[in-house]
C-alpha positions in Angstrom: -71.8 -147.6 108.8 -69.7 -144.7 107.5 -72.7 -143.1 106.3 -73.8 -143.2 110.6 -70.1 -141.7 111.6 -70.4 -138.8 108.9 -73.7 -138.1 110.0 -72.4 -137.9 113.6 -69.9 -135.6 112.8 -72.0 -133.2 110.9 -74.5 -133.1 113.2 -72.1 -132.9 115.6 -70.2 -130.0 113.9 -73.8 -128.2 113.5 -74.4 -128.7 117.3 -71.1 -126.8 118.0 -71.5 -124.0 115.5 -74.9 -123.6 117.4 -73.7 -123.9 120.3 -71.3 -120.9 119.9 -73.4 -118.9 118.5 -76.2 -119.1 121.5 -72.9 -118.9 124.0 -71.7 -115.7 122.5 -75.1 -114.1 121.7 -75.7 -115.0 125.3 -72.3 -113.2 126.7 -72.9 -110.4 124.6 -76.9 -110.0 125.7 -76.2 -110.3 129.8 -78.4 -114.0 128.8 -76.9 -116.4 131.3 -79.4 -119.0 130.3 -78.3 -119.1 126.9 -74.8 -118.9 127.6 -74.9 -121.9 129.7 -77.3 -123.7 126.7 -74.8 -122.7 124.0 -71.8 -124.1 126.3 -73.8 -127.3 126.5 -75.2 -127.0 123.0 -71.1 -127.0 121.8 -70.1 -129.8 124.6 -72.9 -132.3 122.9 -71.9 -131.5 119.9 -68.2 -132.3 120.5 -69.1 -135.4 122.0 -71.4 -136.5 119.3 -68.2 -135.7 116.6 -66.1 -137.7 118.7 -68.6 -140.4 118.7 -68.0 -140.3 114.4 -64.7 -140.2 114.7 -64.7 -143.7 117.2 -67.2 -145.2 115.1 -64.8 -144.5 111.4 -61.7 -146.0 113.6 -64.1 -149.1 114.9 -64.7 -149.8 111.5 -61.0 -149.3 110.0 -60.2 -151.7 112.8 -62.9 -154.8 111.8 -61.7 -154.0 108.1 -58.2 -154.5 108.5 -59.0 -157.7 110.8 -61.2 -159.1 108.1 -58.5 -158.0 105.4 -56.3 -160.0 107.6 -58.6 -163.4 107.9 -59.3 -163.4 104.1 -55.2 -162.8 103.0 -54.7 -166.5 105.2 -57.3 -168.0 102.9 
């Protein structure tokens, strides 16, 4: 599972790097289209981190309960 959340942030760090670069190539082109697909380029990529992120704290949190059921054993 941590190998899918580090995946998710990288990708998801990609996606924003991308998405930046379209946004500000568009800004600095007069390219409202690829403005708006950087913004959204950035915004997935954000979300797609945060999704790593919840998925590394989901797993910390099963961990700790299974560290907790096998210590009462």
């Amino acid at each position: 599972m941590l190998f899918r959340s580090l995946e998710d942030q990288v990708k998801g760090k990609f996606d924003e790097v991308s998405g930046k670069t379209k946004e500000v190539a568009g800004a600095a082109t007069g390219d409202a289209k690829l403005e708006a697909e950087g913004k959204a380029q950035g915004l997935t990529g954000k979300a797609r981190e945060a999704l790593g992120d919840l998925k590394d704290k989901a797993e910390d949190a099963v961990d700790n309960l299974k560290d907790k059921f096998d210590k009462k054993d």
